[in-house]
C-alpha positions, 0 to 999 in steps of 0.5 A: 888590274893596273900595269903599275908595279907594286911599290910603297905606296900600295898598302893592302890592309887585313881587318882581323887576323884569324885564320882566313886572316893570316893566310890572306897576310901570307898570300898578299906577301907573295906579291911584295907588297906592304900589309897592314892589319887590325886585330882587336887585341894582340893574338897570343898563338899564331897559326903561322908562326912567322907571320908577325915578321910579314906585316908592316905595321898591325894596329890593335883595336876595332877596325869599325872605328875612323881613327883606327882604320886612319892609324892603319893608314886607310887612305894610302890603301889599295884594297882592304880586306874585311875577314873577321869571323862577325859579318856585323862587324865587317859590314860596319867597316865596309862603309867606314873604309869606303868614308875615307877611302873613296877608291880602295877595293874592298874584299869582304867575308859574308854569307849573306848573298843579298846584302853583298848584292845591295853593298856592291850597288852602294859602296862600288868596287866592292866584292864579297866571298863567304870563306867556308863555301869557297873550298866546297868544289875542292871537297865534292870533286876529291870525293869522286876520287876520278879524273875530274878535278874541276867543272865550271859553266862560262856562257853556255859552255860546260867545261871540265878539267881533268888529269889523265894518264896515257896507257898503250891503248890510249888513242893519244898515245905517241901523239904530239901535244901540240895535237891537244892544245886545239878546238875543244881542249887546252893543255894545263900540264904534262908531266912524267913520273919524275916531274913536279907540278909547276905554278905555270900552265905553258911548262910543256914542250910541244913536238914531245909526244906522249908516252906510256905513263905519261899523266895531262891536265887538260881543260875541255869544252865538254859540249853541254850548254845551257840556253843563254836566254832560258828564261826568255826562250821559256816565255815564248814556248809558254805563250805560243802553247797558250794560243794553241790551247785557247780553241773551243776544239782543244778546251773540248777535248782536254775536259772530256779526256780530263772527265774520263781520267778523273776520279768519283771525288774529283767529278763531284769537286768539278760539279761543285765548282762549276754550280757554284760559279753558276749560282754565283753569277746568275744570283749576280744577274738577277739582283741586277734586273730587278734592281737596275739603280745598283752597280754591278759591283754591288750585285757581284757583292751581294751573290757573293754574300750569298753564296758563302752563307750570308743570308742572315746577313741581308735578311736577318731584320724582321722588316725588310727596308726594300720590297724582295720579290717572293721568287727572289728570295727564294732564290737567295735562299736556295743560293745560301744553302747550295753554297754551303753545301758546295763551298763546304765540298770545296773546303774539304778537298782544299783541307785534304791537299793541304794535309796530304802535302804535309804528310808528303813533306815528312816522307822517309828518306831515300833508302839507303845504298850499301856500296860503291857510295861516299859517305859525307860526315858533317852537314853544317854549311860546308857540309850541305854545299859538298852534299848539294854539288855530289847530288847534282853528280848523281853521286850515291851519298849517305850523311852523317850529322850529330845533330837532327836535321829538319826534314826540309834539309837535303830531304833527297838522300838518307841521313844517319844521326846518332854516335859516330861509331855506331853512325859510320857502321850503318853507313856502310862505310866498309863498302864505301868507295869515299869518305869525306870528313868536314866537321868543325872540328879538326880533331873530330874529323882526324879522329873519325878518319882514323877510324874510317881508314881502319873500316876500309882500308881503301877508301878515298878519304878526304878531310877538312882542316884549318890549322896548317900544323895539324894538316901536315901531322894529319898528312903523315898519319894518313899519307894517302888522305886528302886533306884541305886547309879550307881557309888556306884555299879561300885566302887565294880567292880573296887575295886575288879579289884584292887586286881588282880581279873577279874570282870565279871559281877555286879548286885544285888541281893535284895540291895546286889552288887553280882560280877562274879569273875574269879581266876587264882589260882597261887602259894601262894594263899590262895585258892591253895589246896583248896577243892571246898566245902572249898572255898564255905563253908569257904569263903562264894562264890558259884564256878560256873566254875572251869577249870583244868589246862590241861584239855579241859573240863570247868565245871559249877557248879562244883563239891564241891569235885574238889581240885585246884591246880596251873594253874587252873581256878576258877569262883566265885559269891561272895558279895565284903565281900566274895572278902576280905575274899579270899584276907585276907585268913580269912576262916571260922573255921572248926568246926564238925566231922562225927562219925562213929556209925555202918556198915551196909554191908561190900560190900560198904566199898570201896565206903565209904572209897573213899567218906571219902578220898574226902571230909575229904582230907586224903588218902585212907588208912587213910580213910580206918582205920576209917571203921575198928573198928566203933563207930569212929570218922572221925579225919579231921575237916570239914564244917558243910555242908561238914560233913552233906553231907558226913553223907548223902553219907555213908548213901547210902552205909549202913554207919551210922554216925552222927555229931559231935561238935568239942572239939576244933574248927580249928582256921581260917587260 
């Protein structure tokens, strides 16, 4: 992310124009910018009818060839998106892209988690999404049909975001929303039943109180963490309960507690393996005391022979070439035939626990639940992401898929196959509070949401679908539906990669696409210097973790006075219209002061003078000299959340002030 503004010479070229394709040619016009594409052969139907206008110059022809991607004009390229539907394919133009163009950022689609791994280490500044995953989330939570409409984990946090509507007895109710936008939550959006959802997350007034029927959109540090070294925290636990276990007191007691616990087969198995091991070592002891020229490993070689039934294989000559003490080969014989009898116990119990495995990993599914479930059609890999995400919700699910599934797949809730109709009957879907349709097919999903809707009338149904006219027809058909263009939604993510930005996360928050977005702030970028009450109030994004370079501490939900500088890590929640701003350095226009009025008491002005110096972004003194002589008004232009924020702060240290319009607005920068 660079502060240059976008002009002729930032050309971001799309490799294959399918449906991912157009919608990235879409998303890449929104920012104003020149696109170029490749497509092997000229599209006979657009999904979007408008998009030959967009595109500043299309290429016909294999975007894996070097004077293809040169016609393109690959080397003028800010960023290439490799987005044909043939991994193969993409990957080879990766590496011919970075040939000749040593600086581009490459965006590319693949599934494959490895090789995206190994190309980002060979071809750098590199990043890679597998298209139909991205929307997975967006399914999983439109099915829970809750508050819920986002959850991710950033350091050791959990944070959720959730859309809540104000009742009487809310203990929110008649409750500022400056109130909500501190500790542990952040406001996205407060709307009332006449307002519409903006692009931008800072359109709310913060003296408004909440009323009745009000609905927020807030983010919240949900309070579960996970261990930030889990696995070095483990090693310690193990090792340290290691050493308490190695005692001759604790050995003593764990085997006769396991002796008392254990059954008939398993003594006679413990028994068997301890004579084994005894045989096995004595035979090894005794051929070393008769025959002290032999290595050690030799006499372990020999008892091994041994003890597996290889007693022909030593003595099966009619003349020995070395003389055998009589006790000796006794012995050797006695160690042969207990060996046999002791390792053919142990073989046995081996077989049984491989076979009793076996049987465990064809065990029937979980049984079905017959009401209040989700009932989730279509299993391929879109399918099995939203399945493994509502399952780690413990969500009751059912599965429907028209073809068999390996036991081993989502072996954890029941799966129906079989004809739709007779599929979705056995589902219960009249009692199901969700139904969530993601086939391949756009068709197939429309016609069984249909005929899921007319099953139960009130159940939450969700459907998948890529082409853009199709989901509006489907819309008007199923008003009360969710329908989710996934390569519409992906194309977000991957536009926002394109730039320089690492996407986290997509989901949707009400018919919004909402991106987590990770920053490293470097020289010349447009969010360098910034306060964080800058980049949230100005651009219109919600800091959720900022890290600053050379410290361990990673702060979510940061404090708005924190300033970035150089090095620094920043991750925000951002609409793709937030994403632009930033990339453009189209901030918002300062347009308040804080007037100083009266001074209550003078034993705070040190307090004050330091809150004036935060978020005015002056110095001490200059802060200071506003104290001196009140009434006054604070010189530094401020957001209008800033200005009332630091109104409410001086107020706490018997400081009044008010709000003040600007005579002359600072122009955006």
């Amino acid at each position: 992310m660079h502060s240059t503004e976008i002009g002729q010479g930032d050309i971001f070229l799309v490799c294959g124009l399918g449906s991912l394709g157009q919608y990235c040619v879409v998303a890449l016009k929104e920012f104003g910018v020149a696109v170029h594409a490749i497509e092997v052969a000229q599209p006979q139907n657009w999904e979007i009818p408008t998009l030959p206008a967009m595109l500043n110059q299309l290429v016909l022809g294999d975007c894996r060839q070097p004077q293809v991607l040169e016609q393109a004009g690959i080397r003028h390229c800010r960023a290439v998106l490799l987005v044909t539907a043939d991994e193969g394919i993409n990957t080879a133009a990766a590496f011919a892209a970075r040939a000749l163009n040593p600086n581009a950022r490459l965006v590319m689609r693949s599934a494959q988690e490895n090789l995206n791994e190994l190309l980002h280490q060979q071809l750098g500044n590199f990043v890679a999404y597998e298209a139909t995953q991205l929307p997975a989330p967006s399914f999983a939570l439109a099915a829970l049909n809750s508050e819920t409409q986002g959850f991710f984990t950033l350091g050791n946090q959990l944070l959720q975001v959730s859309t809540i509507q104000i009742t009487a007895n809310h203990p929110w109710c008649n409750h500022p929303l400056y109130e909500l936008n501190q500790g542990r939550y952040r406001l996205l959006y407060h709307t009332r039943r006449t307002h519409q959802i903006s692009d931008s997350f800072s359109v709310w007034e913060p003296d408004d109180d909440l009323r009745v029927g009000d609905d927020i959109t807030l983010i919240e540090m949900t309070g579960l963490t996970i261990p930030a070294s889990r696995s070095s925290h483990r090693s310690k636990q193990v090792w340290q309960s290691l050493r308490r276990r190695l005692t001759w007191h604790h050995l003593q007691q764990t085997v006769r507690l396991c002796w008392r616990n254990s059954r008939g087969t398993q003594r006679v198995v413990a028994i068997s393996s301890l004579l084994t091991i005894g045989l096995f070592l004595s035979g090894a002891l005794l051929y070393k005391f008769q025959y002290p020229t032999l290595s050690f490993s030799d006499t372990l070689n020999i008892a091994l022979v041994l003890i597996i039934g290889g007693f022909d294989n030593l003595f099966g000559q009619l003349k020995l070439e070395f003389s055998l003490p009589w006790w000796l080969y006794l012995f050797s014989l006695s160690m042969t035939v207990a060996g046999t009898i002791f390792v053919g116990i142990l073989y046995a119990t081996l077989t049984e626990w491989v076979l009793a495995t076996r049987f465990q990993f064809l065990r029937p599914r979980s049984p079905m639940p017959t009401t209040n479930h989700i009932v989730l059609i279509g299993l391929g890999r879109v399918g099995q992401q939203v399945a493994t995400l509502l399952q780690e919700l413990s969500q009751s699910l059912i599965g429907i898929s028209a073809n068999d599934l390996p036991a081993e797949t989502l072996p954890e809730f029941p799966v129906i196959t079989g004809k739709t109709t007779d599929a979705l009957v056995k589902a219960h879907v009249a009692t199901a509070k969700s139904v969530v349709v993601v086939t391949d097919s756009e068709v197939a999903n429309l016609e069984i949401g249909l005929m899921a809707r007319a099953m139960n009338p009130a159940c939450n149904l969700v459907l998948r679908t890529t082409d853009p006219i199709f989901a509006g027809n489907v819309a008007r058909l199923l008003p009360d539906a969710k329908v989710f263009g996934v390569y519409a939604l992906a194309a977000e993510a991957f536009v926002g990669a394109a730039f320089g930005e690492n996407i986290l996360y997509v989901f949707r928050i009400n018919t919004c696409t909402t991106l987590v977005t990770e920053y490293q702030i470097e020289y010349g970028d447009t969010l360098n210097g910034l306060l964080l009450a800058e980049v949230s109030y100005g651009y219109g994004v919600v800091p959720i973790l900022h890290h600053k370079q050379g410290y361990e501490m990673v702060h979510v939900l940061p404090s708005e006075d924190a300033r970035l500088q150089v090095g620094d890590r920043l991750i925000v929640l951002a609409t793709i219209a937030g994403l632009q701003r930033i990339e453009q350095g189209a901030m918002q226009a300062k347009q308040w002061r804080v007037q100083i009025d009266q001074i209550l008491s003078t034993q705070t002005i040190s307090t004050a003078t330091r809150a004036i110096a935060h978020m005015a972004g002056c110095d001490i003194m200059t802060a200071s000299s506003f104290l001196k002589h009140p009434p006054c008004t604070i010189s530094a232009l401020l957001h209008k959340q800033q200005a009332l924020r630091l109104i409410r702060d001086l107020e706490i240290y018997q400081v009044i002030a008010h709000l003040a319009p600007a005579e002359k607005p600072e122009l955006p920068h």
